[in-house]
C-alpha positions in Angstrom: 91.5 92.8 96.8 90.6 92.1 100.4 91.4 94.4 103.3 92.8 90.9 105.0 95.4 91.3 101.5 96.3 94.8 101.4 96.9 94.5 105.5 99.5 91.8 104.9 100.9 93.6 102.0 101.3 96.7 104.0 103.2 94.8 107.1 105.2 93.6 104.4 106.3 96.9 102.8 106.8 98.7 105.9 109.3 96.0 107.0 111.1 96.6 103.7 111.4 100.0 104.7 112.5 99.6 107.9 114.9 96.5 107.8 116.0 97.0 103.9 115.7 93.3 104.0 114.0 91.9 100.8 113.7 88.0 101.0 110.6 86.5 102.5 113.3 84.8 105.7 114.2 88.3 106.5 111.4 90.2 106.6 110.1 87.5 108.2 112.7 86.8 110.9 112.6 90.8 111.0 108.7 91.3 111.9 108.6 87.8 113.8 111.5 90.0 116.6 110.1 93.3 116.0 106.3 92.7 116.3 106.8 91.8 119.9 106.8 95.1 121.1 103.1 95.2 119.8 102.7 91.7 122.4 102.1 89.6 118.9 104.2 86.5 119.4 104.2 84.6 116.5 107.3 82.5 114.6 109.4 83.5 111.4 107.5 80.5 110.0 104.1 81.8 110.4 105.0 84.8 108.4 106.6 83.1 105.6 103.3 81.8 105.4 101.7 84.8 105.4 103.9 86.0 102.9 103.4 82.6 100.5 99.7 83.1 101.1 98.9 86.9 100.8 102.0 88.7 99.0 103.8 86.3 96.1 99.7 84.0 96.3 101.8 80.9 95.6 99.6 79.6 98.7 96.0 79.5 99.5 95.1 82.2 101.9 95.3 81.5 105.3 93.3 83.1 108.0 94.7 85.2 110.5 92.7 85.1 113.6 91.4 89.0 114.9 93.9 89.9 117.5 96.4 89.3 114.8 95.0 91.4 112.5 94.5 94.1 115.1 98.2 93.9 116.0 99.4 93.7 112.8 97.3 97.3 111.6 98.9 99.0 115.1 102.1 98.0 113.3 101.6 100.2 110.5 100.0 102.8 112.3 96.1 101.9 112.4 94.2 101.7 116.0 92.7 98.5 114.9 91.3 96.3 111.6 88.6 98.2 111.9 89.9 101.4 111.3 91.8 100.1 108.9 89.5 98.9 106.8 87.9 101.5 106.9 90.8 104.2 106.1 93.3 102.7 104.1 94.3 104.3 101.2 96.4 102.2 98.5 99.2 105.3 97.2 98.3 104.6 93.8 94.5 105.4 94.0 95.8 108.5 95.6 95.8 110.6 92.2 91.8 109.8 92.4 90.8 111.5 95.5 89.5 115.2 95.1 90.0 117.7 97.8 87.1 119.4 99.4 87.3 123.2 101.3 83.8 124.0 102.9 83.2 128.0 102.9 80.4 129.5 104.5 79.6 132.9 104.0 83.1 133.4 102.7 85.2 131.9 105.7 86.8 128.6 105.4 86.1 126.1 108.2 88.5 125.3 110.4 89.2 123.4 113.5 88.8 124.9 117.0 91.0 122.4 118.4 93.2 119.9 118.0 90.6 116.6 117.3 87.4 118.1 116.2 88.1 117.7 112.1 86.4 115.8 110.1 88.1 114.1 107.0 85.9 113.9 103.3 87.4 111.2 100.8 85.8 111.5 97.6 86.5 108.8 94.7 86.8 110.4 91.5 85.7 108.0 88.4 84.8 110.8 86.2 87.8 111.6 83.5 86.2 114.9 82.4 87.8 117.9 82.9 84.2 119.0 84.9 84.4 118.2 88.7 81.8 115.6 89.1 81.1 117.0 93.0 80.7 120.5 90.9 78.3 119.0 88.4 76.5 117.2 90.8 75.7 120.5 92.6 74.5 122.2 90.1 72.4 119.6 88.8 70.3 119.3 92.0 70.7 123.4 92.6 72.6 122.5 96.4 74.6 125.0 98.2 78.0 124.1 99.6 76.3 123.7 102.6 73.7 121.5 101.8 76.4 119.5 99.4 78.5 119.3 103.1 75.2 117.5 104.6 75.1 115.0 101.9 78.7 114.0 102.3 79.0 113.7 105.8 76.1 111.2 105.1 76.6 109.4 102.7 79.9 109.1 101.5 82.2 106.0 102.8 85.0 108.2 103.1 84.0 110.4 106.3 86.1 109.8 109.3 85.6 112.2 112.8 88.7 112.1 114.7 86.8 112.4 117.5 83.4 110.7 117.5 82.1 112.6 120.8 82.5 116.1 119.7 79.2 118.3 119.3 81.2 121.2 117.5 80.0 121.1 113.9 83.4 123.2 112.5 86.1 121.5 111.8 85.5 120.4 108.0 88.8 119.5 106.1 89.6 117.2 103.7 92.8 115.8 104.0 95.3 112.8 103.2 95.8 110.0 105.8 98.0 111.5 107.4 101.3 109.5 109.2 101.3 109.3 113.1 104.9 111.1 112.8 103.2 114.3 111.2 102.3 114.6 115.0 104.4 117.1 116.8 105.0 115.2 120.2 105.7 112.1 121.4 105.7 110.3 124.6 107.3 106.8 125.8 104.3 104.4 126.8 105.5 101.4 128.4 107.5 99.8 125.5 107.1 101.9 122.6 106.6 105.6 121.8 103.2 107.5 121.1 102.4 110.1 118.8 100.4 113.6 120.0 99.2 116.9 119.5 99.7 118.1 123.0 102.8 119.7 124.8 101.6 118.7 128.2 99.8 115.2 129.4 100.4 115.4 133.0 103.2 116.1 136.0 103.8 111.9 135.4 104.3 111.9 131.4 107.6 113.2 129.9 106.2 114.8 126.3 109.7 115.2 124.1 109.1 116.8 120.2 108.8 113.9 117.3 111.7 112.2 116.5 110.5 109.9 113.6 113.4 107.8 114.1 113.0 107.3 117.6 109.5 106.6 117.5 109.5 104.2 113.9 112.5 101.8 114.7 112.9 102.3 118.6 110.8 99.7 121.0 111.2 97.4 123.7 111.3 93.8 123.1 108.6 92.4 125.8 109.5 89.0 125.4 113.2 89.0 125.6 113.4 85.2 126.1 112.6 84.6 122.3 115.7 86.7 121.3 118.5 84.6 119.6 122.0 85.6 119.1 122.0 85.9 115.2 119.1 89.1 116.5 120.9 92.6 116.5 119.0 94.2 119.3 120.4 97.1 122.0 120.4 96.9 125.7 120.2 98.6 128.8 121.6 97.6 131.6 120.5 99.6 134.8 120.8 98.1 138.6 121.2 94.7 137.7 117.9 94.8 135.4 118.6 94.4 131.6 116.4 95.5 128.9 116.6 95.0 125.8 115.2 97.0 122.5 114.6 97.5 118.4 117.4 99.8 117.9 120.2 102.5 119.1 119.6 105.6 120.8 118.8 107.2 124.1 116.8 104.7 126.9 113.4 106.7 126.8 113.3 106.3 130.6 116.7 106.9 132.1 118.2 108.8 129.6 121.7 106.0 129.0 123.0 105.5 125.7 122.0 102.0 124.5 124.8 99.3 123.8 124.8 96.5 120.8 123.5 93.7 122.7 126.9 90.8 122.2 126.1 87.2 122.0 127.0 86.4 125.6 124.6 89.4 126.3 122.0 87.5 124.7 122.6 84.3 125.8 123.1 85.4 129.5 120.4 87.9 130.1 117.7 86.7 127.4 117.6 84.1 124.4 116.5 80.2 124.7 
C-alpha cells in the first residue's frame, strides 16, 4: 500500500474520530471546514474524491499535489509527507515491533534532555520464540554496543528528534508517540502547539495539555467559506469576530465562545 493511501486513510479515520460522522458527505464536508485552520482550502467535492479514489478504491487514484499532502500529514499530527512516510506506523503491525533498552556497563541510556533521543523500530518477521536481534548477536559475537552502531545505521526505523544534537545518550526505543502525550501547549496563531517546555518566552502564554482543547479547537482562517448548515463558535471582541472548530475558552482573551447562529454566519462570514 502506498504512503499516498495510508495518508488518505488516516485523514479519514481521524475525522471519524473527531466528527463521529461516518458517510463519505460528512467527513467530507467535516475535513473540507476543518482543514482550514491548516490554510488547505479545498471543496467537500474534492474529498469525496479522495475518499472514492483512496479509501472505498471504487475510483482510480488521483494525485494530490505536495502542499496537500504536507497539509494533510500536519492534520494528523506529522511535520510533513516526509516525516510521514517515513514514521508511520499502521496499529496493526504494531504487535511486530520489538523493543530495544541499550545498557552500557550496567546503566541504561537515557536522555539528558528533552530532544536528544533517538527512536529504534525493529520489524520482527521471525515467529520463533528466539529474539532474532538476540540471535543475530550472538551469531556475529557483537556487544550491545556494537549491535547499537549497526542499528543506528542501518535500520529504516531510526528517527533523531533532533538531528543537530552531538550528545550520543539518549537511546530509547519507543512507540510513535501522539503530540498530546506532550505536557504543554501554546496557542500559535490559529491553532494550538504541543511542547515539552514550561517557559518559551515573556510573549508566549504556555498552559498544561488539554487534549480537547488542542484536537478539536482552531481558528477558521477563511471564515468567508463558512455556510450556515456549519456548526462553528465565535468570538466577538471590539467589533472584530472570529470564528473557530469548537467550544471553549478564546485562547487569546480568555471569553467563553458562543454557537455561531445563522444570521451570525451570514452577517459576519459565509458567501
Amino acid at each position: 500500500m502506498s504512503k499516498k493511501k495510508l495518508l488518505i486513510i488516516e485523514v479519514f479515520e481521524q475525522a471519524k474520530r473527531e466528527s463521529d460522522k461516518t458517510s463519505k458527505n460528512g467527513l467530507a464536508m467535516y475535513l473540507k471546514v476543518h482543514l482550514e485552520t491548516f490554510k488547505l482550502f479545498l471543496d467537500e467535492k474534492t474529498f469525496s474524491r479522495y475518499h472514492d479514489s483512496f479509501v472505498t478504491g471504487i475510483k482510480k487514484e488521483v494525485n494530490p499535489d505536495k502542499d496537500t499532502l504536507d497539509k494533510l500529514s500536519q492534520y494528523v499530527g506529522y511535520k510533513n509527507f516526509t516525516d510521514f512516510s517515513n514514521t508511520f506506523i499502521k496499529k496493526d503491525e504494531e504487535a511486530h515491533f520489538t523493543e530495544i533498552k541499550v545498557n552500557v556497563d550496567g546503566n541504561e541510556l537515557s536522555s539528558p534532555k528533552p530532544g536528544t533521543d533517538v527512536y529504534i523500530n525493529i520489524t520482527n518477521t521471525n515467529k520463533s520464540t528466539i529474539s532474532p536481534v538476540k540471535d543475530f548477536m550472538v551469531k556475529n559475537k557483537m556487544g550491545i554496543l556494537e549491535m547499537t552502531f549497526v542499528l543506528l545505521l542501518a535500520t529504516g526505523g531510526v528517527v533523531f528528534s533532533n538531528p543537530k544534537t552531538t550528545n550520543p545518550l539518549g537511546i530509547t526505543s519507543v512507540w510513535n508517540s501522539p503530540a498530546t502525550d506532550k505536557p504543554f501547549m501554546y496557542w500559535d496563531k490559529d491553532r494550538y502547539m504541543a511542547t515539552d517546555s514550561s517557559y518559551l518566552g515573556p510573549q508566549i502564554e504556555v498552559v498544561p495539555m488539554d487534549k480537547e482543547n488542542f484536537t478539536y479547537l482552531k481558528k477558521i482562517t477563511r471564515p468567508d467559506t463558512l455556510t450556515v448548515d456549519d456548526k462553528v463558535w465565535y468570538d466577538k471582541t471590539n467589533n472584530q469576530v472570529e470564528f473557530f472548530t469548537s467550544f471553549g475558552k478564546h485562547p487569546e482573551n480568555g471569553k467563553t465562545l458562543k454557537e455561531a447562529t445563522e444570521h451570525i454566519i451570514e452577517t459576519y462570514a459565509g458567501r
